[in-house]
C-alpha positions as CSV (number, residue, x, y, z in Angstrom):
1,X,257.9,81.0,8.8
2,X,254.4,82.5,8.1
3,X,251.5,80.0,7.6
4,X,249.3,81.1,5.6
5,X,245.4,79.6,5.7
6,X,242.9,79.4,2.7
7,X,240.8,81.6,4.8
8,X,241.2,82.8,8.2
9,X,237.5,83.5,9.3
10,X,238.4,84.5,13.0
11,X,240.7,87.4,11.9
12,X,238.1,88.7,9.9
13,X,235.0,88.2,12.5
14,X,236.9,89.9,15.5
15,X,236.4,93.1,13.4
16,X,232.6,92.8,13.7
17,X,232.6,90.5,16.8
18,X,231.9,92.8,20.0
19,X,229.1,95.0,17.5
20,X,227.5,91.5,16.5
21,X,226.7,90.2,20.0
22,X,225.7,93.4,21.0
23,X,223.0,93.0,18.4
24,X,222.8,89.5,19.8
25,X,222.2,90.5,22.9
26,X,219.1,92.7,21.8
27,X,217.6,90.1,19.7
28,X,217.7,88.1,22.9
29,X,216.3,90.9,25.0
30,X,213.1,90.8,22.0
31,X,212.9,87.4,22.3
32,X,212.0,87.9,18.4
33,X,214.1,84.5,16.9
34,X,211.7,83.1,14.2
35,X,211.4,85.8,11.2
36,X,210.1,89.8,12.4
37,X,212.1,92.9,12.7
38,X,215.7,91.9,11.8
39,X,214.9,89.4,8.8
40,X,212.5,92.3,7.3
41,X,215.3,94.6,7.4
42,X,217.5,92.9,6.2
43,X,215.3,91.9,3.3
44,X,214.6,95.6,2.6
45,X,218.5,95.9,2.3
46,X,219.3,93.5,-0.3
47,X,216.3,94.3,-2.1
48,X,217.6,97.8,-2.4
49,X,221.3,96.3,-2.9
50,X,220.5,94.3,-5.3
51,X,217.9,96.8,-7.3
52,X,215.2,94.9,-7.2
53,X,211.2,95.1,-5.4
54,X,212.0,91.3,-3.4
55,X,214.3,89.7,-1.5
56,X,212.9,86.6,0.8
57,X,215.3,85.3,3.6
58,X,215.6,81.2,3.3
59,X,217.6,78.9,5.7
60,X,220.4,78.2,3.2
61,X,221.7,78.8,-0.6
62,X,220.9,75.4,-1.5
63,X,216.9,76.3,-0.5
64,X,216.9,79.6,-2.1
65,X,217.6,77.8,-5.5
66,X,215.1,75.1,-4.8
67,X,212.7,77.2,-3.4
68,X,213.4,79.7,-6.5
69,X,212.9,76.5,-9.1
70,X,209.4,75.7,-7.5
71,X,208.4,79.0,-7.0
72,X,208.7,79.3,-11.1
73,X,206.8,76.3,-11.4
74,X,209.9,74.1,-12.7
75,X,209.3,70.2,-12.0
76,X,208.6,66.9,-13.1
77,X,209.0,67.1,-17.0
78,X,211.1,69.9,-17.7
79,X,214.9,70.2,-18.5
80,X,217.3,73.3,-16.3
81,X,220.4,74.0,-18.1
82,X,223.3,75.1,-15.8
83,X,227.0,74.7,-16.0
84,X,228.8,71.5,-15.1
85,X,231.6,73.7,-13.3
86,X,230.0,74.7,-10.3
87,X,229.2,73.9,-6.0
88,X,226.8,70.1,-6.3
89,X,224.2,72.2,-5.1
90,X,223.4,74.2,-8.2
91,X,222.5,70.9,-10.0
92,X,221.1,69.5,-6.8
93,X,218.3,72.4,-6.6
94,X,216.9,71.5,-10.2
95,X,216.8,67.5,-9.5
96,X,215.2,67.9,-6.0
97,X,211.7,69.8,-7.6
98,X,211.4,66.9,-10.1
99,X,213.4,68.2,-13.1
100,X,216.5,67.2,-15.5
101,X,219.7,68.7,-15.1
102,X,221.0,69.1,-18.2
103,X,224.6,70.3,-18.2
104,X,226.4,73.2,-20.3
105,X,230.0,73.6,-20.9
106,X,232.0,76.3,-19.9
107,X,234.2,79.5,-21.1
108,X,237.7,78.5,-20.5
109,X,238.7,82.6,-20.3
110,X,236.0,82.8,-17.4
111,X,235.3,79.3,-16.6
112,X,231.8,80.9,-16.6
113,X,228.6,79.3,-19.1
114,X,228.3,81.3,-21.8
115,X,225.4,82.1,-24.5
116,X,227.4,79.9,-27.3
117,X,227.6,76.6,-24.5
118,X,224.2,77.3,-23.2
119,X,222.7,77.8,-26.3
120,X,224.1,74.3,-27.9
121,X,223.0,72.3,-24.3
122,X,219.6,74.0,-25.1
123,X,219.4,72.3,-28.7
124,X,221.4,69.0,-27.4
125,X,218.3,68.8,-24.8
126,X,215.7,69.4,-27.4
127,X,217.5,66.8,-29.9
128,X,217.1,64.4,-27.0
129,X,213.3,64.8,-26.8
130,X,213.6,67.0,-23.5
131,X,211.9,70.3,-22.9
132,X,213.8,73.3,-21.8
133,X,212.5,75.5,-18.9
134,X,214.8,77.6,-17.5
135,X,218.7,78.5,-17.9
136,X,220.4,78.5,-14.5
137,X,223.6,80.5,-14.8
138,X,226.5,80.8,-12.0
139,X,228.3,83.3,-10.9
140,X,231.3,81.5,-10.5
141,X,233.9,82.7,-7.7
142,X,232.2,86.3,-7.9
143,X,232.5,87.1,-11.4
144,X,229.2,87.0,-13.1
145,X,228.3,85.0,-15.9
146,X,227.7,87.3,-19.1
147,X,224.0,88.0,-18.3
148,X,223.2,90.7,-20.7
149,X,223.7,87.5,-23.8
150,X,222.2,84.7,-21.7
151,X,219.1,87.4,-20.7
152,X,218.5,87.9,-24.7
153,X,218.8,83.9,-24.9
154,X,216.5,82.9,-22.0
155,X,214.1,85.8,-23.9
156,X,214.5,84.3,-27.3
157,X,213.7,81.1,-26.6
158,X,210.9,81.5,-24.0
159,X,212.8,80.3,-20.7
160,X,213.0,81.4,-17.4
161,X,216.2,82.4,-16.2
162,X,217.4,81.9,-12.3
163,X,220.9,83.1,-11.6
164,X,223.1,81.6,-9.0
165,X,224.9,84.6,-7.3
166,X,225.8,82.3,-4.2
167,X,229.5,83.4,-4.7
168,X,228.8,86.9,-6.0
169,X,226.9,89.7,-3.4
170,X,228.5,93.0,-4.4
171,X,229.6,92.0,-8.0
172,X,228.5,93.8,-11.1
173,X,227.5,91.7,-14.4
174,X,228.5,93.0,-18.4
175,X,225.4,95.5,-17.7
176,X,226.2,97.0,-14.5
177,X,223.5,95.5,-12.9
178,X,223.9,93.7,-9.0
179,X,224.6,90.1,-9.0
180,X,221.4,88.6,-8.5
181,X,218.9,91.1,-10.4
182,X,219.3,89.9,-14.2
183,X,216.5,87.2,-14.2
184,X,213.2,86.1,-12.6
185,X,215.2,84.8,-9.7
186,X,218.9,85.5,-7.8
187,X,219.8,83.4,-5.2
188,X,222.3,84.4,-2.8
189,X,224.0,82.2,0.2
190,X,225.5,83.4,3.3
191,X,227.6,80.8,4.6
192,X,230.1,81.9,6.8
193,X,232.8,81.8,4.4
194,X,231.0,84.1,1.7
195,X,231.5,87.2,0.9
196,X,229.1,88.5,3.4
197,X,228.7,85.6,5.7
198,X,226.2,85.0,8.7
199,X,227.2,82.5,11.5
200,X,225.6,79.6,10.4
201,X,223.7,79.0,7.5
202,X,221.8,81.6,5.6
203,X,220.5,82.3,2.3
204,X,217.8,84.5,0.0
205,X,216.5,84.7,-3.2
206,X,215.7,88.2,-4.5
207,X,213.6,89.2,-7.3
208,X,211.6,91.7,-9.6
209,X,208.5,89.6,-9.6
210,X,206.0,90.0,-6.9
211,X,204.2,86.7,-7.8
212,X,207.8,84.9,-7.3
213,X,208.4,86.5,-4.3
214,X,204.9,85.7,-2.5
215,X,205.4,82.0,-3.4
216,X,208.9,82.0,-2.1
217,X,207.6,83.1,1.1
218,X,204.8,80.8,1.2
219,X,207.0,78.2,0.6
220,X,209.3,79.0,3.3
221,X,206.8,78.4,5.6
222,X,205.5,75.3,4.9
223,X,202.8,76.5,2.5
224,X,200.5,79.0,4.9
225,X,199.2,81.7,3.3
226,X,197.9,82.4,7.9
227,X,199.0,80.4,10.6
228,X,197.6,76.8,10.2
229,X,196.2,77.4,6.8
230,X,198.8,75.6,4.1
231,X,197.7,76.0,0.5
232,X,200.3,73.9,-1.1
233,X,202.8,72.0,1.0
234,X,206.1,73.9,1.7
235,X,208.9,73.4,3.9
236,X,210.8,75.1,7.0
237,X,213.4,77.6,5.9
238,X,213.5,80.7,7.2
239,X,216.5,83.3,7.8
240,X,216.2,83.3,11.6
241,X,216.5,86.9,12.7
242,X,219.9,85.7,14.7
243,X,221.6,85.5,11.5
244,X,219.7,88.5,9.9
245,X,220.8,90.4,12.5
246,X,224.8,89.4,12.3
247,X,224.0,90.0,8.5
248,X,222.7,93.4,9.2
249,X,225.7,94.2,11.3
250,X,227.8,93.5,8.6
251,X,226.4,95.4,5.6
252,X,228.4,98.2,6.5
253,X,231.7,96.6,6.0
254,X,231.2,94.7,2.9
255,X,232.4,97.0,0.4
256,X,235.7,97.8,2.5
257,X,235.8,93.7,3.0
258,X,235.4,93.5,-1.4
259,X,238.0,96.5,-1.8
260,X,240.6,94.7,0.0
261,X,239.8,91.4,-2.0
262,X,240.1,93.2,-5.3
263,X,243.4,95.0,-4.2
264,X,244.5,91.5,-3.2
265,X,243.7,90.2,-6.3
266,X,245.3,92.6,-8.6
267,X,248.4,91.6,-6.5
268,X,248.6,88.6,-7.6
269,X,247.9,89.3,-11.4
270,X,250.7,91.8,-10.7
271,X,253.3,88.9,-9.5
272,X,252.2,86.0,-10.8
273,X,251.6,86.8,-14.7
274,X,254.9,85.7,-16.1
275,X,254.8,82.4,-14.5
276,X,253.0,79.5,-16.4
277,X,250.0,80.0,-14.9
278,X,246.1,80.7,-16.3
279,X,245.3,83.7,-14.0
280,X,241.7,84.4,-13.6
281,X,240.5,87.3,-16.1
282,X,239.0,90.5,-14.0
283,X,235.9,91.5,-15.3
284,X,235.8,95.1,-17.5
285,X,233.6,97.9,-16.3
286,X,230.7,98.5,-16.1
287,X,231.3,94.9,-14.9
288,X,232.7,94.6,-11.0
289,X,234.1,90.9,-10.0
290,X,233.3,90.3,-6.5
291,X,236.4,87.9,-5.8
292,X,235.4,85.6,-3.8
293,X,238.2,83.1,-4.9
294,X,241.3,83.6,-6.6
295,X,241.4,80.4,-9.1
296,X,244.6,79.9,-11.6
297,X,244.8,77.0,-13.2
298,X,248.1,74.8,-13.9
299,X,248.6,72.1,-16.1
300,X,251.1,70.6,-12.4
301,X,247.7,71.5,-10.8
302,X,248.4,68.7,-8.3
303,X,252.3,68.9,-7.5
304,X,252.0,73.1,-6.9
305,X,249.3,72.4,-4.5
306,X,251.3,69.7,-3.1
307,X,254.3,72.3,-2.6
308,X,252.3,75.2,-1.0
309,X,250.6,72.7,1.7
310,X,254.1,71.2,2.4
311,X,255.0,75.5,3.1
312,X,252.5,76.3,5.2
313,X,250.3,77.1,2.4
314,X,246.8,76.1,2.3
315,X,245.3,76.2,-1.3
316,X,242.4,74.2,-2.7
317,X,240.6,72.6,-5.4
318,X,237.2,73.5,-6.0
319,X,235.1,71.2,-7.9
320,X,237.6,68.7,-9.2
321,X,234.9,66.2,-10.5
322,X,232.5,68.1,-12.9
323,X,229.0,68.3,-12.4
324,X,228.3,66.0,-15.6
325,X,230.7,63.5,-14.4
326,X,229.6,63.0,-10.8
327,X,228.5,59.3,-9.3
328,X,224.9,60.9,-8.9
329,X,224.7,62.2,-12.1
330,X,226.0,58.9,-13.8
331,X,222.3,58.0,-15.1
332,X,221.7,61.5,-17.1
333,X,224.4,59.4,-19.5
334,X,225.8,63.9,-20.3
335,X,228.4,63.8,-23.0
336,X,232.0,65.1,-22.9
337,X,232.8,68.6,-21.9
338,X,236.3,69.6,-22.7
339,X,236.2,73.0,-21.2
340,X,234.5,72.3,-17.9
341,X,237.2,68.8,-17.6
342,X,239.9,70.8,-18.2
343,X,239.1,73.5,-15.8
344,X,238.5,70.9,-13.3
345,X,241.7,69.0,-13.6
346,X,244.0,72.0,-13.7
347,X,241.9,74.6,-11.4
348,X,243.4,75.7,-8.1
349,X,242.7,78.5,-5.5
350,X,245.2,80.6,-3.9
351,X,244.5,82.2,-0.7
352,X,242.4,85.4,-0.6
353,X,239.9,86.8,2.7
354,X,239.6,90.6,3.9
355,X,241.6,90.3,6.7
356,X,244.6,88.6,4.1
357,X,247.8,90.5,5.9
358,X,250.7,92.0,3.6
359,X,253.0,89.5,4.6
360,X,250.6,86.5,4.2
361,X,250.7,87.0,0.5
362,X,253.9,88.2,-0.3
363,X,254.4,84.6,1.4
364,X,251.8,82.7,-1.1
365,X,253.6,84.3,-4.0
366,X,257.0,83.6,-2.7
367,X,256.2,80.3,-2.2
368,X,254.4,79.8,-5.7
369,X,257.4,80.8,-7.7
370,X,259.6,78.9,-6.1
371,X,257.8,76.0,-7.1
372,X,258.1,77.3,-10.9
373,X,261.7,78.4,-10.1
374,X,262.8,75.0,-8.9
375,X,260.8,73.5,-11.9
């Protein structure tokens, strides 16, 4: 019987292995760990990737949207709206500089934020005697939120607008622009798992504004503007050029890696659409969905999950517990959010990786319709 994992990362990294400690083995030779020649390069690459003047390696996804936040001038004071569907992180980023989450529902065709449920989270904040900053979208398992609307929003209204790409390198929003370029800020992880995935922790905020981008480096470096000068006080998170350089080796292969995601996807919505299933919607061109997860959603969320792990099937929930309804959220006292509670209860990921075999998913949608033909 063939077992099928959520992800099976060592498939995929033996494509790349024997190049990637090569490059290891040079950045040893340099002796160059801590930022230089690698981390610059890469930098210059997803700036030009993403179509925009900056892109500043950080240590992690989580920092890039912190650093992003403060780098903005977001803190003490001021209200973030961001949707309550999402990685803890996200919200984490705005509380940790001092500010209020305040949580928007979600698209239940996308499971995305949208200008409608930002908009009313927006007036519900002001109504409370808060005061709106920024909007901080998500581009939730690599489709992108509809950025061309919540751009004309955050513009409307005066906000800043910082866009979590963490699950979306290579997509394409409702413009055609790169993940990660519609706002002042784009923050990007590369956790091994991603899309493009270093071997460790990673992360990098790119942007259009060369004041952003400056403070973002300061920042990274615990304030210096020169070695053992420190203007403001900043923090250790730098891309070390180990994991720049895996990165870098990588590059290459990503859009093979993201066309055999999207053929696997369309697979599934091939087999899977007359079951009683939500399939996640593929985005329309000029728009490109990145497919980093493959998320239906079933009202026997729980029981079909159940039957694929007792099969050999690993499948998972992402985010069961909303963002609004989490222990350490409890005090922001957030109302009711249908969308974002149902998407949460019924949500569920089927496997999808680059190195996904043939039989490997004919087995995954084998074993889902047997649970709906047994129902």
């Amino acid at each position: 019987m063939t077992r099928v994992p959520f992800v099976d990362l060592a498939a995929q990294e033996r494509e790349v292995a024997s190049e990637v400690l090569g490059v290891l083995g040079e950045v040893a030779s340099e002796a160059r760990f801590i930022l230089g020649p690698r981390v610059e390069a890469f930098e210059r690459w997803l700036a030009r990737a993403c179509g925009v003047e900056h892109a500043v390696g950080v240590a992690s996804g989580s920092d890039a949207l912190e650093l992003s936040l403060r780098a903005l001038g977001i803190g003490p004071g001021d209200a973030v709206v961001t949707p309550a569907v999402s990685f803890v992180a996200t919200a984490e980023s705005i509380a940790a500089v001092g500010a209020r989450p305040v949580f928007c529902d979600v698209d239940p065709a996308t499971m995305n934020g949208g200008a409608r449920t930002f908009a009313d989270a927006i007036d519900r904040a002001r109504r409370a005697g808060l005061r709106p900053r920024a909007i901080m979208p998500v581009d939730l398992f690599g489709r992108c939120a509809p950025l061309g609307a919540l751009r004309a929003l955050a513009a409307a209204d005066n906000l800043l607008l910082v866009e979590d790409a963490a699950q979306a390198i290579g997509a394409r929003d409702d413009g055609g622009r790169p993940a990660g370029s519609a706002g002042d800020a784009g923050c990007f992880s590369f956790f091994p798992t991603k899309n493009l995935g270093a071997w460790g922790d990673g992360g990098a905020v790119v942007t259009p504004r060369a004041d952003v981008a400056a403070r973002v480096r300061r920042l990274r470096a615990h304030g210096a503007d020169e070695p053992y000068v420190h203007s403001e006080l900043g923090r250790n998170s730098r891309l070390d050029a180990l994991q720049a350089a895996v990165l870098l080796a990588k590059t290459s292969r990503l859009a093979a890696w993201q066309d055999r995601r999207a053929r696997a996807a369309r697979r599934y919505a091939d087999e899977l659409e007359d079951l009683p299933l939500v399939l996640p919607a593929d985005a329309t061109a000029p728009a490109v969905h990145a497919w980093h997860a493959f998320v239906v959603r079933c009202e026997r969320r729980d029981a079909l999950q159940a039957w694929l792990r007792s099969r050999d099937v690993e499948a998972r929930v992402y985010y069961p517990v909303p963002m609004h309804r989490q222990p350490c959220f409890a005090s922001l006292d957030e109302p009711d959010l249908p969308e974002a509670e149902n998407v949460c209860r019924t949500s569920l990921a089927l496997p999808i990786f680059p190195a996904m075999r043939d039989d490997q998913q004919s087995r995954v949608i084998e074993v889902v319709r047997g649970f709906f033909d047994g129902a």
